[in-house]
Structure formats: structure tokens, C-alpha cells
N, C-alpha and C positions, 0 to 999 in steps of 0.2 A: 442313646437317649439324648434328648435336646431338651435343655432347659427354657421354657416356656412360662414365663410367671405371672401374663393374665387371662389363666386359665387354658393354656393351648393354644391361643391365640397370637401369629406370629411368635419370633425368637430371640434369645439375644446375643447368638450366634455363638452361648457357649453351650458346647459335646460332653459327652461324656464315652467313655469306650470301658471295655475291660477286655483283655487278652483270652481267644476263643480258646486257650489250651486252660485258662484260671477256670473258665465256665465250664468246661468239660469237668474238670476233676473234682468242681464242687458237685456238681449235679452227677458224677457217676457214684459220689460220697454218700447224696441225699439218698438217691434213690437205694443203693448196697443197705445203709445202715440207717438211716431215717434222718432227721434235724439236728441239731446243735451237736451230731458225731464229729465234727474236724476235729484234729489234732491238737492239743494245748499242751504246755507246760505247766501252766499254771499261774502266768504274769503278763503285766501289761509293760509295755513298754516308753519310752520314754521317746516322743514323736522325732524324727531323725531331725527335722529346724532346729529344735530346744536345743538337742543334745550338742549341736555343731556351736549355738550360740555361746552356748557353755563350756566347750570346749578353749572359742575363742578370748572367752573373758578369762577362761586362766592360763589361758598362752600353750592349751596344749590339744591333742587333737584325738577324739574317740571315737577310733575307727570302730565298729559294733551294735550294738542292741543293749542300751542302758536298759534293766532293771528300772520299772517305775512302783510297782508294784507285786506285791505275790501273795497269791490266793491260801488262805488258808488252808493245810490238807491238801494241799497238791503235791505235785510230784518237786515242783521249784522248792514250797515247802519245806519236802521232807529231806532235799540238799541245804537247806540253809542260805537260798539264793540270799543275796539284801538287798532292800530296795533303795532309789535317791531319793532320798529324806530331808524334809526344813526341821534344823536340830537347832536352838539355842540361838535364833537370828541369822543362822548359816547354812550352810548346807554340806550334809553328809553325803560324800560320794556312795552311791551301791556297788553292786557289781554289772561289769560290762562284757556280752559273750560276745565271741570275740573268732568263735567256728562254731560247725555244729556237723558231726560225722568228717571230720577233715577237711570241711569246705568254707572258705574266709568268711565271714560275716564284716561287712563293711556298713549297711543299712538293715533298717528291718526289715527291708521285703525280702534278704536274703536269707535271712533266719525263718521267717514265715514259709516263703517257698520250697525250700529244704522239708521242711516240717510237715509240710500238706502234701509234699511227693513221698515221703517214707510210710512204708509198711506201718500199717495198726499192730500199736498194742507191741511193738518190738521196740528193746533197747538204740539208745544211740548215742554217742558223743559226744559233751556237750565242752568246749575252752571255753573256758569264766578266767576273766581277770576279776580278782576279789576286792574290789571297793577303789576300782579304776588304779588298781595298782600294778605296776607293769611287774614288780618280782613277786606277786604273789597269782600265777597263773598256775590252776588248774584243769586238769581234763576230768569229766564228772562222765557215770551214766547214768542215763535218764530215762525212762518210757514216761511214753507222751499220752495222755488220755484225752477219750472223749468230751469235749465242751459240754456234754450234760451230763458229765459224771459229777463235774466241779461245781456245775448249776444247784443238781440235787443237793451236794454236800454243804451249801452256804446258806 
């Protein structure tokens, strides 16, 4: 796709792409199980910019998928994920996963990707550092549900 912004007419020579193996697995998703089926936990995440800037303003570094968010009645939910929260002028670290089935999480797209390649509807592994705290690592399990199961429930 080429971003075009008067009207299609000429460019402004920025692209867009997506990786043909990402298009594949959603589209062999839509068509298997119908719309808003991918995979979720149940939370949003904390955009990988933020999380780095924030890391460097307190001199320290989170490698993983901050916690920005989690859905009520999900499965993040029903572990007690926490989210990064503005608490009393400051801010409350959540928690940061940190693997997911044995496999590192350094960025979100590695927890996403993980997440959209595993089998439906099966458990899996989830390292959580608990409120970006390096001695408080746990391994959780988690089955991941359909995005319109969460949809319906909210």
C-alpha cells in the first residue's frame, strides 16, 4: 500500500508492507473461524517507544511487554496481570512478560507473534515479572481466547 493523500493522486513515497507469512495466518484465521477470532490474553500493551523511554528515565531497562491494560474477565484477568498505572502524581510499575512458552519476549511483536502462531483454545506459558520486578518472576498458565469472546463480555 502507498500512502496517497490527495486522493490517489501521486505519492509521498511513504510504503506500507506487512509480512506475507502475518497475511497468511490471519486470513487462514478469518476464513477457519470467522472475525475478531485471534488469540488474546486479554490486555493491551504498553507501545515498545514508551516502555524504552521509561525504562531510560529510571536508569533501567525492560526488556518485554509492559502490561498497559487488562480486560476485565479475561484470562490476564483471572491471573491478576497489573497494569502501568498514574497513581498519586507517579506512576505505578505493572507487570512485564518477559517469555511466553519458553521463548524471550524482548518487544511486543514477539509476544504477539508467539501468540497468533499457537494452537486455539490450548494452554501456555506465560514469565511475568510482577510490577517490573526482577525477584518477583513468575511462570503463569494461560489459555488465550478468541478477541470476540472479550468483545461479547465487555
Amino acid at each position: 500500500m502507498i500512502y496517497a493523500p490527495n486522493g490517489g493522486v501521486g505519492n509521498v513515497g511513504i510504503g506500507f508492507a506487512i509480512p506475507v507469512d502475518t497475511v497468511k495466518r490471519v486470513v487462514d484465521q478469518i476464513l477457519t473461524y470467522g472475525n475478531n477470532a485471534r488469540p488474546s490474553l486479554g490486555v493491551s500493551l504498553l507501545d515498545d517507544g514508551t516502555r524504552a523511554n521509561l525504562g531510560r528515565s529510571l536508569r533501567r531497562t525492560f526488556d518485554g511487554a509492559m502490561v498497559a491494560e487488562v480486560v476485565p474477565g479475561s484470562p490476564a484477568d483471572e491471573l491478576k496481570l497489573a497494569p502501568t498505572e498514574r497513581r498519586f502524581g507517579g506512576l505505578m510499575l505493572g507487570d512485564l512478560i518477559t517469555a511466553i512458552d519458553g521463548k524471550p519476549v524482548k518487544h511486543n511483536e514477539d509476544l504477539m507473534c508467539t501468540l497468533e502462531e499457537h494452537p486455539r483454545d490450548q494452554p501456555l506459558a506465560l514469565t511475568v515479572m510482577r510490577g517490573c520486578d526482577p525477584d518477583r518472576v513468575e511462570t503463569l498458565r494461560i489459555t488465550p481466547v478468541a478477541r470476540s469472546a472479550l468483545l461479547e463480555s465487555s
